[in-house]
C-alpha positions as CSV (number, residue, x, y, z in Angstrom):
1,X,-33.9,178.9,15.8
2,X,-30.2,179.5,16.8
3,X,-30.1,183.3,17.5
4,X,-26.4,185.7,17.2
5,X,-25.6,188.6,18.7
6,X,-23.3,191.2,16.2
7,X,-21.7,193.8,17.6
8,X,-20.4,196.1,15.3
9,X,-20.2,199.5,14.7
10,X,-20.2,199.6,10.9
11,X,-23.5,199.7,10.1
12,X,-23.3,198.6,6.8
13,X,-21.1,195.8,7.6
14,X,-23.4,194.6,10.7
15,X,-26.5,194.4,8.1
16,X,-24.5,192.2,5.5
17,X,-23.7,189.9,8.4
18,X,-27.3,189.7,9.5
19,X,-28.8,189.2,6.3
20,X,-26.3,186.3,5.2
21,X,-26.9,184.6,8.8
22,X,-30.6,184.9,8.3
23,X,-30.7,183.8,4.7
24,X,-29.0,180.1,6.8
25,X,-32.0,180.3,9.0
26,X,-30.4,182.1,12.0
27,X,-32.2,185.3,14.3
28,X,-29.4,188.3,14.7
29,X,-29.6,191.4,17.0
30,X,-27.0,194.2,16.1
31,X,-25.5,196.4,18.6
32,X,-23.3,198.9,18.2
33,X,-21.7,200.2,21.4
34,X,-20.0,197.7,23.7
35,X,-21.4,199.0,26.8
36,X,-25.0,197.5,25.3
37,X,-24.2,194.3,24.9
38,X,-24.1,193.1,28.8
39,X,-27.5,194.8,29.4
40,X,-28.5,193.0,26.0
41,X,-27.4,189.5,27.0
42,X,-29.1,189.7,30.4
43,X,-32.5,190.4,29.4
44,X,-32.3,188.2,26.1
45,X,-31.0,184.7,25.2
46,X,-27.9,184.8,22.2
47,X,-26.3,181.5,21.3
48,X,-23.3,183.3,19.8
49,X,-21.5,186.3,19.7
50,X,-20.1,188.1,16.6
51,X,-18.0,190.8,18.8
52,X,-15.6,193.5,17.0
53,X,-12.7,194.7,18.5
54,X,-12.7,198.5,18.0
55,X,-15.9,199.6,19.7
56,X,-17.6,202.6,20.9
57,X,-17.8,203.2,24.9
58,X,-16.3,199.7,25.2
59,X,-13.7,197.4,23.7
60,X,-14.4,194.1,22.6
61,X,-11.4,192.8,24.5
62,X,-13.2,194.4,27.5
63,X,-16.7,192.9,26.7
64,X,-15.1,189.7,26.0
65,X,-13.7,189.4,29.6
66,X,-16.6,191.0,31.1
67,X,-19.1,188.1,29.5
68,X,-16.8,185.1,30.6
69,X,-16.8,186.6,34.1
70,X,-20.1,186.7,34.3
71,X,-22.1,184.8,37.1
72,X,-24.7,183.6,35.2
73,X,-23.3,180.7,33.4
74,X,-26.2,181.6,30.3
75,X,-24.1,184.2,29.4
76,X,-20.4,183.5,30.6
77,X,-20.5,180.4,28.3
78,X,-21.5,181.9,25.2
79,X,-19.5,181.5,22.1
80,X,-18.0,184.0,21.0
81,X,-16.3,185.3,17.7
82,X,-14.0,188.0,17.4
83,X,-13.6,190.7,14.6
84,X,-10.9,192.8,14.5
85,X,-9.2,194.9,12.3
86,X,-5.8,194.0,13.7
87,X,-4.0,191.2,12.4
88,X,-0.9,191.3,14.9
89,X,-0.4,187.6,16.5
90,X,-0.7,189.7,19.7
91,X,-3.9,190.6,19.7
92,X,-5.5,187.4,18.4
93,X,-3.6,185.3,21.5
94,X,-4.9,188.1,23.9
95,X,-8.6,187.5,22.7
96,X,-8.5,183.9,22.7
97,X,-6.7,183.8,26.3
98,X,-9.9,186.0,27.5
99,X,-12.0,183.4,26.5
100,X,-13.0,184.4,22.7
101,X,-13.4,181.0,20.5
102,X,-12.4,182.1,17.3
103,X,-11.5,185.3,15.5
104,X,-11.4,186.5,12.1
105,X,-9.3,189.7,10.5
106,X,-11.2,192.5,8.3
107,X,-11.7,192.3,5.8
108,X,-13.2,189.2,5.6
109,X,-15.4,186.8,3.8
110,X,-18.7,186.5,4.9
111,X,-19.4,183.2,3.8
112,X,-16.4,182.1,5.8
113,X,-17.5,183.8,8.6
114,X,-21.1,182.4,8.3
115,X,-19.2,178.7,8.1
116,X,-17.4,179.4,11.1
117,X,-20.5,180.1,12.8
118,X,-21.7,176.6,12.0
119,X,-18.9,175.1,13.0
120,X,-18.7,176.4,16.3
121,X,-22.9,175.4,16.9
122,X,-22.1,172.0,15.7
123,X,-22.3,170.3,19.0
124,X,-19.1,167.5,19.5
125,X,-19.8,163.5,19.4
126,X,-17.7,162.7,22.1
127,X,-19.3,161.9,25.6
128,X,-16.8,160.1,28.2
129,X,-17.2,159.5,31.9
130,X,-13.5,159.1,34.2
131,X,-12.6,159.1,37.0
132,X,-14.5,162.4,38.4
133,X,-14.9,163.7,34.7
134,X,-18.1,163.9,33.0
135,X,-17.8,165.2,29.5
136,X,-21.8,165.3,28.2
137,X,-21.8,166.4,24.5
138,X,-25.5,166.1,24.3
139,X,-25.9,168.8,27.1
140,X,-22.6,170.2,25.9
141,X,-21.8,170.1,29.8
142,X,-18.7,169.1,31.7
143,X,-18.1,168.3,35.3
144,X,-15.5,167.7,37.8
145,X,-16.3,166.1,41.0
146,X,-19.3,167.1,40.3
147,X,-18.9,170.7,39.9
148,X,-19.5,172.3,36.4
149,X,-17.0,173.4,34.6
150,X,-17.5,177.3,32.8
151,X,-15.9,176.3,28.9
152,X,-16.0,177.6,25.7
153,X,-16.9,175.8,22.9
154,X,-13.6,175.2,21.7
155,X,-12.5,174.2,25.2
156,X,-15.4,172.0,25.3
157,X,-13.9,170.4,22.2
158,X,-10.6,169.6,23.4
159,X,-11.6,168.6,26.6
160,X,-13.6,166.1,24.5
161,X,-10.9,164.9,22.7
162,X,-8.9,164.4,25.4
163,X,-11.2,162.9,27.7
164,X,-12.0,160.3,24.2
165,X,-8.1,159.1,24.7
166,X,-7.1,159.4,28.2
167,X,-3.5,158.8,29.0
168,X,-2.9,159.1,25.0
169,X,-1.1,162.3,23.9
170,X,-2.3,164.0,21.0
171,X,-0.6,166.2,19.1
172,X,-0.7,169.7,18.3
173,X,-2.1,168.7,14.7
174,X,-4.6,166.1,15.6
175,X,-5.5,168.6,18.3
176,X,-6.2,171.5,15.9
177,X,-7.9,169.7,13.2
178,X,-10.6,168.8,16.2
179,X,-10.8,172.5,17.7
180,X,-11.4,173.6,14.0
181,X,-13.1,171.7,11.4
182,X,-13.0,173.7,8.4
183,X,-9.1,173.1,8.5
184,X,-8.0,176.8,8.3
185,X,-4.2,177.2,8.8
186,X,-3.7,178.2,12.4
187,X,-0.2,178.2,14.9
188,X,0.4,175.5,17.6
189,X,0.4,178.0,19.7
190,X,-3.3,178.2,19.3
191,X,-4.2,175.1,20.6
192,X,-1.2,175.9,23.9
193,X,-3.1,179.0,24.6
194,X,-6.7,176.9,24.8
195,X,-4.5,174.3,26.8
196,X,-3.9,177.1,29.4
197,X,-7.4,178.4,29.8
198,X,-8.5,174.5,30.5
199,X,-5.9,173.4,32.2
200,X,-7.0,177.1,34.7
201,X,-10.6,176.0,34.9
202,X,-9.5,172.4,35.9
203,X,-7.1,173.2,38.5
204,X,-10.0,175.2,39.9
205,X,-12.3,172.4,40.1
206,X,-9.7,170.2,41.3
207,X,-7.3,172.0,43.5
208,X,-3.6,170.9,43.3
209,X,-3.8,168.5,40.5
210,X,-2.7,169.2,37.2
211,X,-4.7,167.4,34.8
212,X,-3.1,168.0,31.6
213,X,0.0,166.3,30.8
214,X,2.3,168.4,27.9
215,X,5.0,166.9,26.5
216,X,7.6,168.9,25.0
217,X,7.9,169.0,21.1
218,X,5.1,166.2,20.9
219,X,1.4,167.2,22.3
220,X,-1.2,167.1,25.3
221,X,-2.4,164.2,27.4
222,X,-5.2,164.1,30.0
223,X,-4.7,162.2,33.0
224,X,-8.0,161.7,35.2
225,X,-6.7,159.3,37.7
């Protein structure tokens, strides 16, 4: 059984999350101070964080960077999902350039919020090998030269679709309609700022090469040679 972490200060919203997650056969934990959740996550296992912005003793954009610096790789790869009152283009690029996967605006729909959970626990399809690159979707692990490479779900994904096409580049659109499945309306510049956080974690695997390839006006491409 999947298990999600909410943290949210509103109780009553926090316990209409958790009950529409376990009515789909998921285990949920509530917290509702930020400086509990590190403590929580490294005594007990999460599969995926439901964070809110606007916390007590500490901000989600703080907990946020604070899980995807962690050492243990457990924790700093956990998805994570972002709530926030705000709505400002701003604040959703910040959260997704410190590592969040997705994000949703209050109010919301909990249905929709349930769905995006599914989405991002559906595991990808894609599995290539190339060159140094080893992109295992049944482990939901990549490597570079053999060292492991810390992702996000959603840079898993388009890592995946890259790796699927190498030396092809893919456009913005066939780019996001990969990173999310239920086809929400979402800016290019969602998929550039995902681009920069992989393109960060390659280099640092690979030191002086530049794996990804963008082409102005037209896409991405992934060159492994």
């Amino acid at each position: 059984m999947k298990s999600i972490l909410i943290v949210e200060d509103e109780p009553k919203l926090a316990a209409l999350m958790s009950d529409y997650l376990k009515a789909e056969g998921y285990a949920t934990h509530s917290l509702a101070d930020g400086l509990a959740v590190m403590p929580w996550l490294r005594g007990n296992a999460a599969d995926l964080v439901l964070l809110d912005l606007m916390l007590p003793g500490r901000d989600g954009l703080a907990v946020c960077r604070e899980i995807r610096e962690d050492a243990d790789a457990r924790i700093s790869r956990v998805p994570i999902i972002m709530i926030t009152a705000r709505d400002e283009e701003t604040d959703r690029v910040v959260g997704l350039e410190l590592g969040a996967d997705d994000y949703v605006c209050k109010p919301f729909s909990v249905r929709e919020l349930v769905a995006r959970v599914k989405v991002i626990l559906r595991r990808p399809r894609i599995s290539t090998r190339d060159s140094g690159l080893v992109v295992d979707a049944e482990r939901h692990q990549a490597t570079l030269d053999g060292k492991a490479l810390d992702l996000t779900p959603v840079e898993f994904r388009l890592l995946a679709t890259l790796a699927a096409a190498p030396g092809k580049v893919l456009s913005r659109e066939k780019l996001l309609a990969q990173l999310y499945e239920d086809h929400r309306v979402v800016t290019g510049r969602t998929v550039d700022t995902h681009v920069k956080n992989l393109r960060r974690k390659l280099g640092e695997a690979r030191p002086g090469a530049d794996l990804l390839r963008s082409i102005y006006g037209v896409g991405y491409a992934l060159e492994t040679a």
